[in-house]
DRENNUVO-416248 format. One line per field, with one value per atom (N, C-alpha, C): residue number from 1; chain; x, y, z. Coordinates in steps of 0.2 Angstrom, whole numbers. Layout:
<atoms>
seq: NUM  ... $
mol: A  ... $
xx: X  ... $
yy: Y  ... $
zz: Z  ... $
</atoms>
This chain:
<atoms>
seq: 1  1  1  2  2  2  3  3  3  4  4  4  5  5  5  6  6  6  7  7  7  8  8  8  9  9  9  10  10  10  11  11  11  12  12  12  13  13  13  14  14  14  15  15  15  16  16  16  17  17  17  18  18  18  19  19  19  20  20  20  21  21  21  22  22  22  23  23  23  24  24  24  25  25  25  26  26  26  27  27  27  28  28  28  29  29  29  30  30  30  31  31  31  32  32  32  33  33  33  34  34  34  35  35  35  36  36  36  37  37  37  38  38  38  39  39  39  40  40  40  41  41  41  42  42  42  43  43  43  44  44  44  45  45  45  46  46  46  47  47  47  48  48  48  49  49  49  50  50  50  51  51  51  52  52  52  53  53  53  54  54  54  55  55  55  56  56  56  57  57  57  58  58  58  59  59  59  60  60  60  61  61  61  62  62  62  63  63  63  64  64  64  65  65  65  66  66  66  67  67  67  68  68  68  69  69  69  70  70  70  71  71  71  72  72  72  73  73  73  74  74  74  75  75  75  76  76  76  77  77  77  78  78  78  79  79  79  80  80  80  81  81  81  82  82  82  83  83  83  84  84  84  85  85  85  86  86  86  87  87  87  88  88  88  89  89  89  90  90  90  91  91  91  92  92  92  93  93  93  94  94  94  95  95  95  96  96  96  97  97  97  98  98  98  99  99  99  100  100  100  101  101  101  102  102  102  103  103  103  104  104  104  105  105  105  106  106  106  107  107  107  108  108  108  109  109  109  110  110  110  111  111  111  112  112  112  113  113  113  114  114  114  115  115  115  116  116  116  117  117  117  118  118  118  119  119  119  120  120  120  121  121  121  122  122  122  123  123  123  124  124  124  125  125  125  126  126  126  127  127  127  128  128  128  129  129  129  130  130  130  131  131  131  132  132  132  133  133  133  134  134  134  135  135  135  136  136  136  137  137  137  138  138  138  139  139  139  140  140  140  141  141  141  142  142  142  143  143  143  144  144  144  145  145  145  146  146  146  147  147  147  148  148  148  149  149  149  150  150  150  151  151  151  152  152  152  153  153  153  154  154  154  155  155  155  156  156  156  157  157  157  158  158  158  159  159  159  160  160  160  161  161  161  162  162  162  163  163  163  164  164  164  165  165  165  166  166  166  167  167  167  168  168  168  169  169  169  170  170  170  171  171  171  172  172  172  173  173  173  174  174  174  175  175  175  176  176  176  177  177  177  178  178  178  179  179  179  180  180  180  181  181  181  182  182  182  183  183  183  184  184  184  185  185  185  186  186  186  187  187  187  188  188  188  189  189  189  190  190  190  191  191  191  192  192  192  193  193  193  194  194  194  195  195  195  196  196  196  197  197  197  198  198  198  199  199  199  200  200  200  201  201  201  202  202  202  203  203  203  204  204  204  205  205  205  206  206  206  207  207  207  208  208  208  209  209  209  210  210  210  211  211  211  212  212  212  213  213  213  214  214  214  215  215  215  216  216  216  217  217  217  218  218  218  219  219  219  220  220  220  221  221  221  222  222  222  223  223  223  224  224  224  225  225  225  226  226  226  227  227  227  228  228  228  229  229  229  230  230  230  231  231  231  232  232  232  233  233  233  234  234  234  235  235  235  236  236  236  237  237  237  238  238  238  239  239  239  240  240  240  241  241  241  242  242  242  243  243  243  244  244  244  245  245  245  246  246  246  247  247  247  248  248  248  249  249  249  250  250  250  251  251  251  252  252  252  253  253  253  254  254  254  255  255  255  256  256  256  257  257  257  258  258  258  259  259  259 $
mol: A  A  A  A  A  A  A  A  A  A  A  A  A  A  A  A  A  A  A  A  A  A  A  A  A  A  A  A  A  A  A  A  A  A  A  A  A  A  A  A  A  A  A  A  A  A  A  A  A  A  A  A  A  A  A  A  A  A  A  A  A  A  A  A  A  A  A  A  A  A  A  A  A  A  A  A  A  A  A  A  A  A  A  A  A  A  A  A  A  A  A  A  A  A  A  A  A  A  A  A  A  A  A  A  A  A  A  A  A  A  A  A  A  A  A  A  A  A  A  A  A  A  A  A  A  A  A  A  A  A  A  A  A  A  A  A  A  A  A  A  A  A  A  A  A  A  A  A  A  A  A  A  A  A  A  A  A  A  A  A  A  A  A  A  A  A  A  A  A  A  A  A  A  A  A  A  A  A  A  A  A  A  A  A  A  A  A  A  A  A  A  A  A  A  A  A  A  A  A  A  A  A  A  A  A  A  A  A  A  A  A  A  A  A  A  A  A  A  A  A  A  A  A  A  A  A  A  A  A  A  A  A  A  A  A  A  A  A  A  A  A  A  A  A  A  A  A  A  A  A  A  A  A  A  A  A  A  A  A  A  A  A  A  A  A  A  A  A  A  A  A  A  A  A  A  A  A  A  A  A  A  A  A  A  A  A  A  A  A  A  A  A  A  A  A  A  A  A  A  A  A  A  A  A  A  A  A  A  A  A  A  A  A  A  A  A  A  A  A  A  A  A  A  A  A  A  A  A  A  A  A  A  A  A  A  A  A  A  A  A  A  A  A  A  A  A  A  A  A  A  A  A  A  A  A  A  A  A  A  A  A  A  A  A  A  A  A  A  A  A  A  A  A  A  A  A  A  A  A  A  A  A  A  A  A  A  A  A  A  A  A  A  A  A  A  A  A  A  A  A  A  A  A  A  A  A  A  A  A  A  A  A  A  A  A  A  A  A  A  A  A  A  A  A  A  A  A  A  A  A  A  A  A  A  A  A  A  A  A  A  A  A  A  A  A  A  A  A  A  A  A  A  A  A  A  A  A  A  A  A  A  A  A  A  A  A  A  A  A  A  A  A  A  A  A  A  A  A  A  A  A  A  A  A  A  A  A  A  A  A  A  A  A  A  A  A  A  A  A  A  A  A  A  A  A  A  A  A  A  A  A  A  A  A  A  A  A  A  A  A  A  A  A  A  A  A  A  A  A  A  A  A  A  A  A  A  A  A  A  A  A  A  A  A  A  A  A  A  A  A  A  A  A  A  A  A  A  A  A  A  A  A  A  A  A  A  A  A  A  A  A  A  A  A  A  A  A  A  A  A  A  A  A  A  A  A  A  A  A  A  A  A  A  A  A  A  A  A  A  A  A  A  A  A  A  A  A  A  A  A  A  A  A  A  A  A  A  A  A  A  A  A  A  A  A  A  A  A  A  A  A  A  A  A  A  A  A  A  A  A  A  A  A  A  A  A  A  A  A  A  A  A  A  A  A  A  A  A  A  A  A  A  A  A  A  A  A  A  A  A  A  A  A  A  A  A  A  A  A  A  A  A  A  A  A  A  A  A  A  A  A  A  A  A  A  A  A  A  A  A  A  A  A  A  A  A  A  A  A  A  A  A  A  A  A  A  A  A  A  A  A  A  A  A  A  A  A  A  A  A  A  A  A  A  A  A  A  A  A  A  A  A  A  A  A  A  A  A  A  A  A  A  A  A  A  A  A  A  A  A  A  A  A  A  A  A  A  A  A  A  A  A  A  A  A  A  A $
xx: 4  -2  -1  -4  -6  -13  -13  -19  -20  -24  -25  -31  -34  -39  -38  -36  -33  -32  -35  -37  -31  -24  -20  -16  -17  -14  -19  -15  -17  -20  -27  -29  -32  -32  -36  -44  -45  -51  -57  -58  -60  -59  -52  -44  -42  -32  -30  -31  -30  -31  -24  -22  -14  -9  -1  3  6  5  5  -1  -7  -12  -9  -10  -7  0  6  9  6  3  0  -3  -8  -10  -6  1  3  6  7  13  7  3  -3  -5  -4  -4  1  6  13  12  9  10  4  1  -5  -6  2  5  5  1  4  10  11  19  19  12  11  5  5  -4  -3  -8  -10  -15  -12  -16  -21  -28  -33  -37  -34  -39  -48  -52  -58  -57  -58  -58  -66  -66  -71  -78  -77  -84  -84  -91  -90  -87  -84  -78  -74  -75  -65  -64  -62  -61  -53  -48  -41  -40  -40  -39  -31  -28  -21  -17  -15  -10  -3  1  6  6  -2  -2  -2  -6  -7  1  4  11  15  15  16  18  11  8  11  10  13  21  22  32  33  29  29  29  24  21  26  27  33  41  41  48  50  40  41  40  35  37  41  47  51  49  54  53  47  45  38  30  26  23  27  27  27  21  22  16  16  10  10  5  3  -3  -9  -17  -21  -25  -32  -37  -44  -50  -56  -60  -62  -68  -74  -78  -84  -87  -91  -93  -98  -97  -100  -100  -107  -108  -103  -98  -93  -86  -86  -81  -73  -75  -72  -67  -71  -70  -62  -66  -60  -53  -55  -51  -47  -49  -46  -42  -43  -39  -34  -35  -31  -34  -39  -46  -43  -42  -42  -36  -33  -28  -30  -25  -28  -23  -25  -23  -15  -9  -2  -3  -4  -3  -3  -8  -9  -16  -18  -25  -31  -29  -36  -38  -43  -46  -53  -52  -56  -63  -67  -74  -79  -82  -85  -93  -97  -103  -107  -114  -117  -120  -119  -122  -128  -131  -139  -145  -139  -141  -136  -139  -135  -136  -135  -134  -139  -140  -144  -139  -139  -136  -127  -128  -120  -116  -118  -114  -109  -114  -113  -106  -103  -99  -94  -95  -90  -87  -93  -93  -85  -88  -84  -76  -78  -68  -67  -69  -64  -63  -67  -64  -56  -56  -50  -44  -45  -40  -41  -46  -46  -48  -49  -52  -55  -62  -66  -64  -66  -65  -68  -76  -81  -79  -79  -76  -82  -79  -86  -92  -94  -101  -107  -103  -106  -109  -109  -110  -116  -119  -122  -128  -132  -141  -145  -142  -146  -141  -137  -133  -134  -134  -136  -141  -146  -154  -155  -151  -152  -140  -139  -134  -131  -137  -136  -135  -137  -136  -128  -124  -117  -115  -118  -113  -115  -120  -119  -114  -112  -107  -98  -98  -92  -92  -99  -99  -95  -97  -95  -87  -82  -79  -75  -80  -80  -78  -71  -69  -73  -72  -75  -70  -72  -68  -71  -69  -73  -72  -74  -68  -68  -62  -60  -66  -66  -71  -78  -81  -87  -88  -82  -80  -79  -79  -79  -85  -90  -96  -97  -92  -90  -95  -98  -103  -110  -111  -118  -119  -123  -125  -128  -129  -132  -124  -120  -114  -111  -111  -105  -107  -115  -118  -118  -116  -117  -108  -106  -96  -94  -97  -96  -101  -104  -109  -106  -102  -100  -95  -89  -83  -85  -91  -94  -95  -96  -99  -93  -87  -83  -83  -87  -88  -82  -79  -73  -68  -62  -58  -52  -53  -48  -53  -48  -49  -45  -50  -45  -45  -43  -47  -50  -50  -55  -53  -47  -45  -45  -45  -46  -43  -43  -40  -39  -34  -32  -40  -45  -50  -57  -59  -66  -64  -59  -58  -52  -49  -42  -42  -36  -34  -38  -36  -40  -38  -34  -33  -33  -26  -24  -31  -34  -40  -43  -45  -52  -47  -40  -36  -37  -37  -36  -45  -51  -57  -57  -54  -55  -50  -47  -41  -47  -49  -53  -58  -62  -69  -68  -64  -64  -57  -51  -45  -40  -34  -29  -27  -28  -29  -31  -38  -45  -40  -39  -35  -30  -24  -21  -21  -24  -26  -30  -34  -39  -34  -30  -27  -18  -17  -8  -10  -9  -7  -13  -19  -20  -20  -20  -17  -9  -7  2  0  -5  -5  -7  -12  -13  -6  -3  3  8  11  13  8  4  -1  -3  -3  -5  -9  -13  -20  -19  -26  -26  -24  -23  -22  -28  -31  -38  -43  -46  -53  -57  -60  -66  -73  -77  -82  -88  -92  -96  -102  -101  -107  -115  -116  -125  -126  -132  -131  -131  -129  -129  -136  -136  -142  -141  -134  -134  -126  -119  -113  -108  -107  -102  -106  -111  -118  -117  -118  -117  -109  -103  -97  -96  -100  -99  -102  -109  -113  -107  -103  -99  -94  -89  -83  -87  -90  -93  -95  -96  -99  -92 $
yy: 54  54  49  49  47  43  38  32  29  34  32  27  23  18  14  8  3  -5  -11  -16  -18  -19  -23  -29  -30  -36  -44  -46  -51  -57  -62  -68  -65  -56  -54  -53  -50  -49  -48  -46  -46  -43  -41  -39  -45  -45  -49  -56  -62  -68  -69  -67  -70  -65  -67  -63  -58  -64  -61  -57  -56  -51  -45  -45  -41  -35  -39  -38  -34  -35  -35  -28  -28  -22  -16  -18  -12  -10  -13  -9  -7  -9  -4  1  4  8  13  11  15  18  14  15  22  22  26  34  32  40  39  33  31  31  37  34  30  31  29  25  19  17  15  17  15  9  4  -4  -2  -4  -5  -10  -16  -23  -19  -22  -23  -25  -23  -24  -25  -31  -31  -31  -33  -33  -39  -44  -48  -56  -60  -64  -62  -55  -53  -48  -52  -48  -45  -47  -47  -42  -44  -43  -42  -47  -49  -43  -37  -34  -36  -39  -44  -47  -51  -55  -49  -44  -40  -37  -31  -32  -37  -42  -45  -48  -48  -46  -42  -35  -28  -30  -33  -32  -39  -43  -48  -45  -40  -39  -32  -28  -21  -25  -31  -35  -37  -40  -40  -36  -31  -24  -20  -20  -16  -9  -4  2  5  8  10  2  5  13  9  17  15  10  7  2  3  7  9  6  4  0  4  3  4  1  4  -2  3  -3  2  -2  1  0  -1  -6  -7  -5  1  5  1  0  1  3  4  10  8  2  1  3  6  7  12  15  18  12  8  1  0  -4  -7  -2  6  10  10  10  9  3  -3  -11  -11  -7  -11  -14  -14  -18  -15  -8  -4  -3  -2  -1  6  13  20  20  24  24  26  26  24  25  24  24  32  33  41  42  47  49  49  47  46  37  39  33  32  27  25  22  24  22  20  13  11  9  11  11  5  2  -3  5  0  5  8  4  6  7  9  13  19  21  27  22  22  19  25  24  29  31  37  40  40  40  37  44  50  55  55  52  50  46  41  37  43  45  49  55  59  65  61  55  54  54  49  49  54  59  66  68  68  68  67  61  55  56  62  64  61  56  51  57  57  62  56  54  50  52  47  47  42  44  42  39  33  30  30  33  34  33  39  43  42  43  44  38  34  27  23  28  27  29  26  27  32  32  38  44  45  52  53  49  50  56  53  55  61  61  68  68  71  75  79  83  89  83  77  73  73  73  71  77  82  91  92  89  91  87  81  77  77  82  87  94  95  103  101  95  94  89  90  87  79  76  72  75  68  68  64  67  62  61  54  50  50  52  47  46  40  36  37  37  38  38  32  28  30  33  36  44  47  54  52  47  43  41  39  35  27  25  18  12  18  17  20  24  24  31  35  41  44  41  46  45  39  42  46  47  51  60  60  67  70  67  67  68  65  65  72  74  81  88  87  92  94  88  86  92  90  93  99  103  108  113  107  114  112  108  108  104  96  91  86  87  82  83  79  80  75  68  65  64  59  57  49  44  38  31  27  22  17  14  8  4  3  -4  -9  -15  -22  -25  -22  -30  -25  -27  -24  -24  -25  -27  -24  -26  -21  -17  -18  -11  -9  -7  -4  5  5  12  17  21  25  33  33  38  44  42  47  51  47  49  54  53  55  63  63  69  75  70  75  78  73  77  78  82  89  92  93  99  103  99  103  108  103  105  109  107  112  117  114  117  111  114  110  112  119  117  113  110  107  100  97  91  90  95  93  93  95  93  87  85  79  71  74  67  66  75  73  76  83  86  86  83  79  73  69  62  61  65  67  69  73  76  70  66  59  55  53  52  54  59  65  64  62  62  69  74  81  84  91  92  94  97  95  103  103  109  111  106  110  106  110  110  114  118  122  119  124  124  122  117  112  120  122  128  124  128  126  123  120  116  121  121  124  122  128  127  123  124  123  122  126  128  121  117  109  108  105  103  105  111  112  112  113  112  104  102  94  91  94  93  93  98  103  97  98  92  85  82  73  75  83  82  82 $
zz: -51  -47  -41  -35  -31  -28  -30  -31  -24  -19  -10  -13  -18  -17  -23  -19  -25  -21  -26  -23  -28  -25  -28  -23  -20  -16  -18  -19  -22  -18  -18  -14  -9  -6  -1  -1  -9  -11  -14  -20  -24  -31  -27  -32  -37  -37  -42  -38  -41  -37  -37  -37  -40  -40  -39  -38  -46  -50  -57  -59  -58  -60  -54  -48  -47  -50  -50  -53  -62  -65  -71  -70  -66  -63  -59  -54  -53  -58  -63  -69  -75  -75  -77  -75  -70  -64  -67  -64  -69  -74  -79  -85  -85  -83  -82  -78  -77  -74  -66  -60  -57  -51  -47  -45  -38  -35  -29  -26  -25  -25  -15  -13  -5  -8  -6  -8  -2  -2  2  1  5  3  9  6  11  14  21  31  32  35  39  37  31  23  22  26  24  23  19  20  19  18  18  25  29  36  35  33  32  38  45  52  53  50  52  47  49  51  45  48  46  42  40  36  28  28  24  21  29  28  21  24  21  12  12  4  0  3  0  1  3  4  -2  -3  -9  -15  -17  -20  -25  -20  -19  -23  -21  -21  -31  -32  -38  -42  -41  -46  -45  -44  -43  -38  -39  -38  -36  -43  -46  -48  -47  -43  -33  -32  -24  -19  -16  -12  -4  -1  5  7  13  16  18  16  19  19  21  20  19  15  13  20  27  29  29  30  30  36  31  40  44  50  57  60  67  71  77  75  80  78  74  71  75  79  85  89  90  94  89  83  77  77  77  77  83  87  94  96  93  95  89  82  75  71  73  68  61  61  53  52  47  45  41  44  41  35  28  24  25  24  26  31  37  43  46  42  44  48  47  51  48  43  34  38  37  38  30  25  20  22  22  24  19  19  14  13  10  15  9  11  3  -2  -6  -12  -14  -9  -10  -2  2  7  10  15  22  28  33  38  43  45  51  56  58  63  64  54  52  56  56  58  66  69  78  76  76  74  73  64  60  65  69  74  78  82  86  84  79  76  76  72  73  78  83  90  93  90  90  87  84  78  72  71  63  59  51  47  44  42  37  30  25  20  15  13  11  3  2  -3  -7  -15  -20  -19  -16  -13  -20  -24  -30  -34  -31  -33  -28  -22  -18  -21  -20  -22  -16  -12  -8  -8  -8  -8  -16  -19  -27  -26  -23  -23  -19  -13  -8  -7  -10  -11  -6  -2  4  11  12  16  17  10  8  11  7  10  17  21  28  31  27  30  32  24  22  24  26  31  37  42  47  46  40  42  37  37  33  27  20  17  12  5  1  -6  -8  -12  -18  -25  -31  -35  -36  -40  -50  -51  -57  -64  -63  -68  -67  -64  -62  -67  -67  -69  -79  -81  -88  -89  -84  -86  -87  -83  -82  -76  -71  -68  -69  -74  -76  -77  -77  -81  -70  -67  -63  -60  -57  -53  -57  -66  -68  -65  -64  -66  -60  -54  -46  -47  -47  -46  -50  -57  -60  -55  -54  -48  -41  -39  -34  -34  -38  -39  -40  -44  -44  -38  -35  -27  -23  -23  -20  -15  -16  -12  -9  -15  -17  -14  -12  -10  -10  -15  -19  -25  -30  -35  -36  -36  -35  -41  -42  -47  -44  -37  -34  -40  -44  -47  -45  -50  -45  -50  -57  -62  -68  -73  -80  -83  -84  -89  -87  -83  -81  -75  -72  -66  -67  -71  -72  -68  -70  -67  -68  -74  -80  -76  -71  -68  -72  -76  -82  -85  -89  -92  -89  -83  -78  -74  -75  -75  -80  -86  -90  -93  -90  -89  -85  -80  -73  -77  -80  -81  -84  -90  -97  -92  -89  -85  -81  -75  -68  -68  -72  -71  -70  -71  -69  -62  -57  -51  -46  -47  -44  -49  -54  -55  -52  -53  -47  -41  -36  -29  -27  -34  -32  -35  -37  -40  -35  -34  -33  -27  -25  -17  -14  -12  -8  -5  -12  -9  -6  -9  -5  1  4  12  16  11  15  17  12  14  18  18  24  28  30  38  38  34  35  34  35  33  24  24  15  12  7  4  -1  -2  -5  -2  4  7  9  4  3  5  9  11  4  5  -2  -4  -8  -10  -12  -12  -13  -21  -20  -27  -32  -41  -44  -50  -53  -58  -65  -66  -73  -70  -73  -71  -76  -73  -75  -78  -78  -83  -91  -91  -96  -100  -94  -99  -100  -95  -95  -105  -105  -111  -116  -117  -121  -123  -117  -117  -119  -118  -121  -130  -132  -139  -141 $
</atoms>
C-alpha cells in the first residue's frame, strides 16, 4: 500500500518527537503492509509553520537513512487551508504531495470556511488537484454531506483516513467515511499516523474492511493505484462521478460486517 498521509518526521509536529519514535513508527508502517509513506508534516497550522523547504528535506533524508530501504519516504505536506492559499502555492509556501500536482488540504474540524470553493476553483486553474484531508471528521460535512459532493463534483479530491473506517474516531466519522465510499466520494484511503499507540497506521485493517464491504476493486484503488498516480504525478484511475445519497445500501452491509 501507499500511505500519501502520514506524520512521521520527527520534532516537526505533532508527530514522533524524536528520531527513535519515528523510526518506531516507520517500521510499523512496514510491518502493516506499508511500502510507501508521503510524510506530510503540518504547513502553516499554527506553530507548526515548517516553511523551510530544506530544513524538512532534510529530516526525510535522516529519517530514510535510518530505516533503511522500506517503507519508501517521499516528501509532502498537509495544508492549513487559507483563502491565500494560491499566493503559498505560487512562492513554495506548500510542499505538494511528492512533488506532484496533489496538493493535501486541511481544514478545522468543526467548521467550512466560507467561500472555500473560490480558492480550490482557482488551483485547479493552476494545474493543482485539492485533496481534502479526512472530511469525515469534520462536523459540518458530517451534517450536510452534498456541500462535500458539490465539492468532488467540481473537482476536488477527498482523503479518509484509516481509523475513521474502524471507529477510532467515533460512530458519525465511521458512518459518513462508509456512505461516502458508497456514493463514490472517496478517492484515497490514508492512516494520518502520528505515533505507534493512539495514531498508528491500521491501514491493513481498514483494507481488509473495503474488500469485505465495497470490493477488493474500490480497496485497491483507495489504498494502492491512486495513491501510486499521486506519486507518478498522474490522473487517477478511479474517479467516478459522487451518486446521490443512498437509502439504506453500505449501511446495512456495514451492520452485517461489525455483527
Amino acid at each position: 500500500m501507499i500511505d500519501i498521509h502520514h506524520h512521521c518526521l520527527p520534532g516537526v509536529d505533532d508527530g514522533p518527537r524524536d528520531l527513535k519514535e519515528a523510526v518506531d513508527l516507520c517500521r510499523l508502517a512496514a510491518a502493516d503492509g506499508i511500502e510507501t509513506i508521503v510524510a506530510t508534516p503540518h504547513v502553516l497550522r499554527g506553530r507548526w509553520q515548517n516553511t523551510s523547504r530544506a530544513a524538512l528535506e532534510q529530516k526525510l533524508a535522516e529519517l530514510q537513512d535510518a530505516i533503511g530501504a522500506t517503507p519508501r519516504l517521499i516528501l509532502g505536506s498537509e495544508y492549513f487551508f487559507a483563502h491565500d492559499m494560491n499566493d503559498a502555492l505560487g512562492n513554495g509556501g506548500i510542499v505538494p504531495l511528492a512533488d506532484s500536482r496533489y496538493v493535501l488540504v486541511e481544514l478545522a474540524s468543526h467548521a467550512v470556511p466560507p467561500l472555500l470553493e473560490q480558492p480550490l476553483y482557482q488551483a485547479s486553474l493552476g494545474g493543482w488537484t485539492t485533496v481534502i484531508a479526512h472530511p469525515e471528521r469534520n462536523l459540518v460535512f458530517q451534517s450536510k454531506p452534498e456541500l462535500l459532493a458539490s465539492l468532488v463534483a467540481n473537482g476536488t479530491k477527498t482523503q479518509i483516513t484509516a481509523g475513521s473506517l474502524l471507529g477510532d474516531f467515533g460512530p458519525e466519522a465511521r458512518q459518513c467515511a462508509w456512505e461516502w465510499i458508497e456514493r463514490e466520494m472517496v478517492h484515497f484511503v490514508a492512516s494520518d499516523a502520528h505515533n505507534t499507540t493512539k495514531r498508528p497506521p491500521r491501514m491493513s485493517d481498514a483494507a481488509a474492511a473495503i474488500r469485505e464491504i465495497a470490493g477488493d476493486d474500490v480497496a485497491g484503488a483507495l489504498t494502492r493505484r491512486n495513491p501510486a498516480a499521486v506519486v507518478e504525478n498522474r490522473g487517477l484511475e478511479y474517479d467516478p462521478e459522487p451518486k446521490p445519497a443512498a437509502k439504506r445500501g453500505v449501511l446495512d452491509r456495514l451492520a452485517k460486517f461489525w455483527k
